[in-house]
C-alpha positions as CSV (number, residue, x, y, z in Angstrom):
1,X,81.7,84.4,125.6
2,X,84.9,86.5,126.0
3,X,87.4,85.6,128.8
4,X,88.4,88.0,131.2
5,X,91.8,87.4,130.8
6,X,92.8,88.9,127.1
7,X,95.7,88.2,125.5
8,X,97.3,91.5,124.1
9,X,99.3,91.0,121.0
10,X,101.3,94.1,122.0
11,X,103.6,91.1,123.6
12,X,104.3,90.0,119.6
13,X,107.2,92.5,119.4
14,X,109.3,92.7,116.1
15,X,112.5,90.4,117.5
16,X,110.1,87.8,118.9
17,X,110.4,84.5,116.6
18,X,107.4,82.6,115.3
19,X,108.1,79.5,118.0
20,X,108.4,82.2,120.8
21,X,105.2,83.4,119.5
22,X,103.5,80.1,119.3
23,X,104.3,79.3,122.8
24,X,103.0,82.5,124.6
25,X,99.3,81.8,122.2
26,X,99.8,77.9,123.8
27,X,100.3,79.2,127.2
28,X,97.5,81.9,126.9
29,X,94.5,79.1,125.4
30,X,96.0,76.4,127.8
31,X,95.5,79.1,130.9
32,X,91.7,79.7,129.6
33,X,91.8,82.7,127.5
34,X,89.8,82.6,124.7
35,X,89.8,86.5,123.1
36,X,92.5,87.2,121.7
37,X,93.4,91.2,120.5
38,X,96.1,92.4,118.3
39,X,96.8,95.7,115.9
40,X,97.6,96.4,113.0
41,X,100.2,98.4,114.1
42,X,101.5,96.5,116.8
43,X,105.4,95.3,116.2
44,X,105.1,97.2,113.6
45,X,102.9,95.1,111.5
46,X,104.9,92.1,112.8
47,X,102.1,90.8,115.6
48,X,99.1,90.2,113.2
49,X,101.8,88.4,111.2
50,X,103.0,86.2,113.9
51,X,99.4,85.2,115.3
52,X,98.3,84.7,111.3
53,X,99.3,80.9,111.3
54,X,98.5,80.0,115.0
55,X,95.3,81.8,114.8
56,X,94.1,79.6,111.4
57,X,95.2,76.5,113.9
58,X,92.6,77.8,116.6
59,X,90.0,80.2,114.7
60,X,87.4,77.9,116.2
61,X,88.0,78.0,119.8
62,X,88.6,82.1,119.9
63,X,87.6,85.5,119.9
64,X,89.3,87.5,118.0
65,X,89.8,91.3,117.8
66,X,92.2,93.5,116.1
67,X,92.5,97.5,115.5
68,X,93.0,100.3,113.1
69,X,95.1,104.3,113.7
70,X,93.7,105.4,110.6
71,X,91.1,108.1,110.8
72,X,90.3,108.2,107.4
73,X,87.7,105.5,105.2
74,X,90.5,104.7,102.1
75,X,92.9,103.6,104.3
76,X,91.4,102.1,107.2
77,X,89.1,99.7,104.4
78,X,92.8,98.9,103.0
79,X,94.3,98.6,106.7
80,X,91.0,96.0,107.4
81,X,91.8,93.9,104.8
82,X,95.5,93.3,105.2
83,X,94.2,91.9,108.8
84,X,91.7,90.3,107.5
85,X,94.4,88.5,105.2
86,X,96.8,87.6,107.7
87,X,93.7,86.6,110.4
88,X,91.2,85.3,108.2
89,X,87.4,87.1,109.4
90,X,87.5,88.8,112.8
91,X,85.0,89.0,115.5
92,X,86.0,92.7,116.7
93,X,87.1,95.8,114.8
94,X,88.5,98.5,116.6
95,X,89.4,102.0,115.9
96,X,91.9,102.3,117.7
97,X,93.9,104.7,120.3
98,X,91.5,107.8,119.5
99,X,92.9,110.0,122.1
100,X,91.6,113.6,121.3
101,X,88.0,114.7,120.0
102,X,89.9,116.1,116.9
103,X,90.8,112.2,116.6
104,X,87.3,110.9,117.3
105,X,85.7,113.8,114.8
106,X,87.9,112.3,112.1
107,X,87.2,108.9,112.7
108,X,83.3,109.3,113.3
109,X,83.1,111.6,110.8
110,X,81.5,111.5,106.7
111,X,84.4,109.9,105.0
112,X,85.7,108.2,108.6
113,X,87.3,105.2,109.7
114,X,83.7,104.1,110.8
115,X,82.3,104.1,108.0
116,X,84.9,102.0,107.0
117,X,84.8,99.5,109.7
118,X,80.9,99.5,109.2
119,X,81.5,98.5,105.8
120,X,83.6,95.7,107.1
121,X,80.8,94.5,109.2
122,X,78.1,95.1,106.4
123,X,80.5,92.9,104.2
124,X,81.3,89.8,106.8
125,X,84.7,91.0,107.8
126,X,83.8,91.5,111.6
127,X,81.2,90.6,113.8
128,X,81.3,93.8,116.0
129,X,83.0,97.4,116.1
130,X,84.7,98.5,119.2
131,X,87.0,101.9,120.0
132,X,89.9,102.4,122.4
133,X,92.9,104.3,123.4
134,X,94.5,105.8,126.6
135,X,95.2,109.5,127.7
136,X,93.8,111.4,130.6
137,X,90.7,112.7,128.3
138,X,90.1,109.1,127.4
139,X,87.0,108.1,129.0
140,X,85.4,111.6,128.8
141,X,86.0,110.9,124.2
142,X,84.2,107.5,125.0
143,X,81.5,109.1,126.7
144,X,81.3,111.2,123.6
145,X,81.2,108.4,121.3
146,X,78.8,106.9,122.7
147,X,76.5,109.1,121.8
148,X,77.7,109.5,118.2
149,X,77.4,105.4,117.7
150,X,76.8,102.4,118.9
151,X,80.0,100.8,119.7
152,X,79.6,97.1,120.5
153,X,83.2,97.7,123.2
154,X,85.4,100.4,124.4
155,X,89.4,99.9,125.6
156,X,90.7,102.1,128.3
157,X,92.8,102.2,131.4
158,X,91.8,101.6,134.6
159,X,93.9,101.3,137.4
160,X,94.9,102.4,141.0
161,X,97.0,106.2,140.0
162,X,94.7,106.8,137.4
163,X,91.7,106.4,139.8
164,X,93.7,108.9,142.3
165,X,92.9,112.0,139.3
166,X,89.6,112.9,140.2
167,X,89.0,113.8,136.6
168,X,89.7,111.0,135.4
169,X,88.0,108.8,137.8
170,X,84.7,110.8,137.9
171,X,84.7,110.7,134.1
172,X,85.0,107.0,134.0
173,X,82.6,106.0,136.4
174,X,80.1,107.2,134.5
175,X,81.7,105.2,131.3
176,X,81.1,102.3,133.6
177,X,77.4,102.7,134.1
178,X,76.9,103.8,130.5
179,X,78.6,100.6,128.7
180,X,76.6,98.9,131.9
181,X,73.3,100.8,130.5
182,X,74.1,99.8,126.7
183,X,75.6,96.9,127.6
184,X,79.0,97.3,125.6
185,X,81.9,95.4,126.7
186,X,84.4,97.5,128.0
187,X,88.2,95.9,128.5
188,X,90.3,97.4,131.0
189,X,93.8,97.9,129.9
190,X,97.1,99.2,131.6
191,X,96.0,97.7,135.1
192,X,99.7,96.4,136.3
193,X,101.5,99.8,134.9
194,X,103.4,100.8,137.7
195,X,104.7,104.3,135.9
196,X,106.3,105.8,132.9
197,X,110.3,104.4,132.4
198,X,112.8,106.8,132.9
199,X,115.6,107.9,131.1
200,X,117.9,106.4,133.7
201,X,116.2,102.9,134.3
202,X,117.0,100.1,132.3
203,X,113.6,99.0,130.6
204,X,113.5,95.2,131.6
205,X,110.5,94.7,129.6
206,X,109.0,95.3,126.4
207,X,106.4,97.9,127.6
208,X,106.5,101.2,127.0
209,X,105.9,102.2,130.4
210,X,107.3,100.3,133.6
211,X,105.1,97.2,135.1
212,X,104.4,95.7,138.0
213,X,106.2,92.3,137.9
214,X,105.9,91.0,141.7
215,X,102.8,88.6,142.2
216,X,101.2,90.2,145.6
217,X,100.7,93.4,143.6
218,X,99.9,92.2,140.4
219,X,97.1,90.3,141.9
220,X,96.2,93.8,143.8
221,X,96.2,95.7,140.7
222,X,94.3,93.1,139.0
223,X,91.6,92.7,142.0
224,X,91.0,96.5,141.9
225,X,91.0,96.8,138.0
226,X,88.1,93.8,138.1
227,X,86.3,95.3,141.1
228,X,85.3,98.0,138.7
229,X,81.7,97.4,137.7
230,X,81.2,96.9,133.9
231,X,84.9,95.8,133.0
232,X,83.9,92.4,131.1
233,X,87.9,92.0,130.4
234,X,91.4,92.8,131.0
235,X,94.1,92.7,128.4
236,X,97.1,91.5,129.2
237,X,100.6,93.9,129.4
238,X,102.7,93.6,126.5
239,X,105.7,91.3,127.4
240,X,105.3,87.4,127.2
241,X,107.3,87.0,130.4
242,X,104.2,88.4,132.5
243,X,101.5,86.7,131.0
244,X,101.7,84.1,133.6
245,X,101.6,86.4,136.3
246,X,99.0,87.7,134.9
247,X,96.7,84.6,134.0
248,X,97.5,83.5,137.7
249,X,95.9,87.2,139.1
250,X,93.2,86.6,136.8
251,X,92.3,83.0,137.9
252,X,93.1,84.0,141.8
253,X,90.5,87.3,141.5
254,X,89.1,88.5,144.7
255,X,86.8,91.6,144.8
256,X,87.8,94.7,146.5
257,X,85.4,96.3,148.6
258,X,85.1,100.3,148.3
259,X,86.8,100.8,151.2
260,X,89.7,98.4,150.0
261,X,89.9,100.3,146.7
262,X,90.1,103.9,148.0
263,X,92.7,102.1,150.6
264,X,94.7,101.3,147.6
265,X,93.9,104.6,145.6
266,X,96.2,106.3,148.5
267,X,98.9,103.4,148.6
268,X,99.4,104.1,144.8
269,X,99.3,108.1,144.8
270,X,102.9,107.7,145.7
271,X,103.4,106.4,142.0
272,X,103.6,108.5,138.8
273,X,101.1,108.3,136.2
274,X,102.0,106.7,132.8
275,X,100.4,109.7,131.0
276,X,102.1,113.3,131.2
């Protein structure tokens, strides 16, 4: 079984050393996580490459997930096995960040990325095929895909500003109860961005947006992102530094009642969104 906690090798980022990289995997497995998601594209090829020889240590006691941007069957097959060669076989395959239905015709479509990534699960490469992205049309393309296949998970954001778009919210609730009705793991990502960096702000961390790095919220926006009914995980923010704040909001997890949520809908509506 997956833990909820999910370590997101988006904190692998191209200056981070193999030892730094070792110790965040140590501190992730010590702290309980077992499922552990990276991309191909992530550090810019550097993460799958840096969690290659830890992973082979650990293949036994993990979950393990990585992704694919290409849309099209040649090169997401070619993409699959140069993870596969730095991983060794996976457990998830993801097509990942499909942010517009052009995006998801593409990769759904004759001569796709699914096909390829069936392939890949036809041949032994991966146990399951998941799809994910972020975007303010996100859950509404999920919807939609859900209907074209049957994805094993989905990735998307939930949290508190993005709940405060009625949109948004009314189109993911009923991604909630579908993946609840299909029973498809869904992993909720971006639940301690606090907003988009700006131009004037130094960026402290390694994110491309701006987190939340005090505990008493972090364990708010964890609480609320949790509360959700069908999130089965939540990936952790891309930066090393907060993955023990993160772990410790994860262990420490108290539901929010409805009340508590829509409480915290309005406390956050003061923040900006990360999307435009």
């Amino acid at each position: 079984m997956s833990s909820i906690a999910i370590f997101g090798g988006a904190a692998l980022h191209p200056t981070i050393t193999q030892d730094e990289a070792n110790a965040a995997l140590d501190m992730a497995l010590a702290g309980g996580v077992n499922h552990f998601d990276t991309a191909a594209s992530y550090g810019h090829g550097m993460a799958e490459t840096r969690m290659g020889p830890w992973v082979r240590r650990h293949r036994s006691e993990i979950f393990l997930g990585t992704k694919t941007t290409e849309r099209g069957y040649g090169a997401a097959w070619a993409e699959f096995n140069r993870s596969v060669a730095l991983l060794g076989p996976l457990d998830l395959i993801q097509i990942h960040a499909v942010t517009t239905f052009e995006e998801l015709d593409k990769a759904t479509g004759p001569n796709g990325a699914l096909e390829a990534a069936q392939r890949a699960r036809d041949e032994g490469l991966t146990k399951y095929i998941g799809i994910t992205g972020h975007g303010w049309l996100a859950p509404a393309i999920y919807l939609e895909a859900l209907e074209r296949f049957d994805f094993d998970s989905v990735l998307f954001p939930i949290n508190a500003v993005l709940f405060g778009n009625s949109d948004y919210r009314n189109n993911a609730e009923k991604l909630l109860q579908k993946v609840q009705d299909r029973d498809v793991g869904l992993m909720a990502i971006k639940s301690i961005a606090k907003g988009p960096w700006h131009e004037d702000q130094e960026r402290r961390y390694h994110t491309w947006y701006e987190p939340h790095d005090a505990q008493d919220i972090i364990q708010k926006c964890v609480n609320f992102t949790l509360s959700q009914p069908g999130v089965t995980g939540i990936p952790m923010a891309g930066d090393t530094r907060l993955l023990p704040m993160v772990l410790k909001a994860a262990e420490n997890f108290q539901p929010m009642s409805a009340a508590e949520q829509d409480a915290w809908i309005e406390q956050c509506r003061e923040l900006e969104a990360i999307f435009a």
